[in-house]
C-alpha positions in Angstrom: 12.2 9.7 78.7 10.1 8.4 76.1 6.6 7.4 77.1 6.0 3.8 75.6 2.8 1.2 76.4 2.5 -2.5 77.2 -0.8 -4.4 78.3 -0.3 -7.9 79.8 -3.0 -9.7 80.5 -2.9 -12.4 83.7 -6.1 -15.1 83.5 -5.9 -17.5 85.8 -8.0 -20.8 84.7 -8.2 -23.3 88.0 -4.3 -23.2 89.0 -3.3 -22.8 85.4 -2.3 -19.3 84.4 -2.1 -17.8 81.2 0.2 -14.2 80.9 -0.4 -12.7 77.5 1.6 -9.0 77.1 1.7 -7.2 73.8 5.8 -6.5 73.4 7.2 -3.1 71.7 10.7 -2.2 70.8 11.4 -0.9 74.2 10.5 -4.1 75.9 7.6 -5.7 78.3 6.3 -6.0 82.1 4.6 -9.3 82.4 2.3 -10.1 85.0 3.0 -14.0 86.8 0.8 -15.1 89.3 0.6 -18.3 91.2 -1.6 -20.0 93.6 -0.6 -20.5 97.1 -3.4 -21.5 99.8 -3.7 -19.1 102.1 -3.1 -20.4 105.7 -2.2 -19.1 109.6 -0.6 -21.7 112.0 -0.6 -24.4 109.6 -4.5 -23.9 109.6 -5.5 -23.5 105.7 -8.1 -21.3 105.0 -11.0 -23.1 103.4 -13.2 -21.7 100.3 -10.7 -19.4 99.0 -7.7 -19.1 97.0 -4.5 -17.0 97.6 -2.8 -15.5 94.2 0.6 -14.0 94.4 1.2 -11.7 91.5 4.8 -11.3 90.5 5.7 -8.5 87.8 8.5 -9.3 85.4 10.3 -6.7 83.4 12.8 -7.7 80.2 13.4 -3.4 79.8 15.4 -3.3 82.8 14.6 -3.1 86.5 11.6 -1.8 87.9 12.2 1.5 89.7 8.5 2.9 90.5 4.5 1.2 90.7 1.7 2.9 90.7 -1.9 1.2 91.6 -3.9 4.1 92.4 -2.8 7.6 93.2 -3.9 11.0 92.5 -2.4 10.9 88.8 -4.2 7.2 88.5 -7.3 7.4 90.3 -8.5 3.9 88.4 -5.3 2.0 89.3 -5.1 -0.3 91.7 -6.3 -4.2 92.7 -10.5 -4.6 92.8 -12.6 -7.6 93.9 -14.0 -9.5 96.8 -10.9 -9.9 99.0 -10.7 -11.7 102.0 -9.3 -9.1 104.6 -7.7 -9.0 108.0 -7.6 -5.8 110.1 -5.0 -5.4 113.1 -6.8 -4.3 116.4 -4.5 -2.7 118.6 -4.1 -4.1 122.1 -4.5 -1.2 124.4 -8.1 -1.5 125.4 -9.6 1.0 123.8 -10.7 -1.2 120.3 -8.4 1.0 117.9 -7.9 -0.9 115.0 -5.2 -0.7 111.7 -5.2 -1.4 108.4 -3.2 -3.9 107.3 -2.6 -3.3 103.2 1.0 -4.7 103.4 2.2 -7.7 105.0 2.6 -8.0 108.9 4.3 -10.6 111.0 6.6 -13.6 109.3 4.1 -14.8 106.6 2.8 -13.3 103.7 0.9 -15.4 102.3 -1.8 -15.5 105.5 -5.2 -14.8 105.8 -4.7 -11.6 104.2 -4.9 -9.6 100.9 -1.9 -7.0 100.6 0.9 -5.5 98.9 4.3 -7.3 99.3 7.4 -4.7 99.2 8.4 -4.0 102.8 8.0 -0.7 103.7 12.3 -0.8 104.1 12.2 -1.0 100.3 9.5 1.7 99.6 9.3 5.4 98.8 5.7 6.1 98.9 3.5 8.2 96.9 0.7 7.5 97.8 0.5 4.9 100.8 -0.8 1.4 100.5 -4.4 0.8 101.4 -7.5 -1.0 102.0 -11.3 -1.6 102.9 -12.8 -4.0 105.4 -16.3 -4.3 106.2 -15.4 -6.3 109.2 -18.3 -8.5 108.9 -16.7 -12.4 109.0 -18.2 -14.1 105.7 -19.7 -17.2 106.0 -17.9 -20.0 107.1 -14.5 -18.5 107.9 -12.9 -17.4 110.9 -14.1 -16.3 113.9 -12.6 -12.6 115.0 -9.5 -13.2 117.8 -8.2 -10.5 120.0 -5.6 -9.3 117.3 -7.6 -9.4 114.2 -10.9 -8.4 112.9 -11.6 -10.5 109.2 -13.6 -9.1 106.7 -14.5 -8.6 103.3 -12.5 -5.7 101.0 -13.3 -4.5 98.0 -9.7 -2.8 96.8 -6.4 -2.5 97.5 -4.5 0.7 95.8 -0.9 2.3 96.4 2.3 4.0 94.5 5.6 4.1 95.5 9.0 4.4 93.9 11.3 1.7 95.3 14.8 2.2 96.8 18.2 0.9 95.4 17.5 -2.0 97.7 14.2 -3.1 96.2 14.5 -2.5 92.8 14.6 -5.3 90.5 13.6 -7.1 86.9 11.4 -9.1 89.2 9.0 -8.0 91.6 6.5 -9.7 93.8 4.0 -7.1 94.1 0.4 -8.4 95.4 -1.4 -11.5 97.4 -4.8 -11.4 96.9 -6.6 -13.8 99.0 -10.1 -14.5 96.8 -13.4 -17.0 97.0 -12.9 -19.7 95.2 -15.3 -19.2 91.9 -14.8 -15.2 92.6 -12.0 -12.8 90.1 -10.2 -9.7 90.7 -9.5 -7.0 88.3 -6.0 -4.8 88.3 -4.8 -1.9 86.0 -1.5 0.1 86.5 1.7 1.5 85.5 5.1 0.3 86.1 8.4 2.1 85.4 11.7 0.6 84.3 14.9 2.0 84.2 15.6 1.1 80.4 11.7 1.0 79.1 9.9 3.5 80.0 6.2 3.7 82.0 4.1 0.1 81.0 0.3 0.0 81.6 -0.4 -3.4 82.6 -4.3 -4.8 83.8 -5.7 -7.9 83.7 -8.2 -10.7 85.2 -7.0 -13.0 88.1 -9.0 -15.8 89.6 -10.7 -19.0 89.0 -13.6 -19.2 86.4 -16.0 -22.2 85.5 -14.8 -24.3 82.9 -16.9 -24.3 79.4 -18.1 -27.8 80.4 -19.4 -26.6 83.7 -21.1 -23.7 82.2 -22.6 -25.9 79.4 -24.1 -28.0 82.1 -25.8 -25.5 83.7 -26.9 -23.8 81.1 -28.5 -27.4 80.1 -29.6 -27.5 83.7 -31.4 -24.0 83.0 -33.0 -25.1 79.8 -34.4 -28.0 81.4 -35.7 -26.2 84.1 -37.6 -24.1 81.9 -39.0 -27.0 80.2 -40.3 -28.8 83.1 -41.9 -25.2 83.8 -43.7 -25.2 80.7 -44.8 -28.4 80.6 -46.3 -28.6 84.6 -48.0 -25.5 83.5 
């Protein structure tokens, strides 16, 4: 199979996203991503956003990912991620990762690969960091889950006949508002070929905001200089 490359590039601007790939004659994997609040029992979770990254392929459907395994040791999803870990209730503080979805809602309080692990044939198995220290301001630990801060989420897999698809949903990453993520892989279609794909995702300031605080700087400075 002929080896072919495609970089799309995901910026998300406020709730406005831009996807930007560079086509070839053997087709694209694009890279949508929407906002959806993260929330748990109809309780949002305040200062952050939830981005749900969706991978679209016009080169047929998309038979294999790969976000980080031993052949692509710098794939894979990076940032400050808000992260929930599973502690085990048998009394003895064992604890789980939880780099895939778990329970009825995937877009909870919780950064993590979407495919079910019914629809996955895995390379190298989906996973995670957590500190396990609660940022600021969020949620206080329950019985069942410890929240932290991650840093990366990584994972490869080939997908069975009931996964496979032109469209994927692939990631939610769950990130402080102001905050971005970074992603690089590869994705394989049946028709295309292997595409590399990376990309920026997350709110940045707007050039107005960044003006005014630059102007805020300057006049800092000034005021400095002149109390001097």
């Amino acid at each position: 199979m002929k080896k072919s490359s495609v970089h799309a590039i995901a910026a998300a601007v406020l709730s406005v996203v831009a996807v930007l790939p560079v086509a070839n004659a053997t087709g694209a994997v694009m890279v949508s991503v929407t906002t959806v609040q993260p929330s748990q029992a109809s309780v949002p979770l305040t200062g952050y956003t939830g981005y749900a990254l969706t991978l679209n392929s016009d080169s047929g459907v998309i038979t294999a990912v790969d976000f980080g395994s031993v052949a692509n040791l710098g794939g894979g999803f990076f940032g400050t991620f808000f992260q929930r870990t599973q502690l085990a209730d048998d009394g003895e503080g064992n604890i789980a990762a939880t780099p895939t979805a778990t329970g009825t809602s995937t877009t909870n309080y919780d950064s993590h690969f979407l495919p079910v692990a019914a629809n996955r044939l895995d390379v190298a198995a989906p996973s995670e960091n957590n500190n396990g220290t609660n940022p600021l301001g969020t949620p206080v630990d329950t019985s069942t889950s410890d929240y932290g801060t991650g840093t990366f989420l990584k994972g490869a897999f080939g997908l069975q006949n009931s996964g496979i698809a032109t469209t994927l949903p692939i990631v939610y990453l769950v990130i402080k508002d102001g905050q971005q993520a970074t992603f690089s892989g590869q994705v394989q279609t049946l028709t295309g070929g292997l595409a590399n794909i990376s990309g920026t995702v997350g709110v940045v300031p707007e050039p107005t905001t960044l003006g005014l605080l630059a102007a805020g700087s300057v006049g800092l400075l000034a005021r400095r200089r002149k109390t001097a």
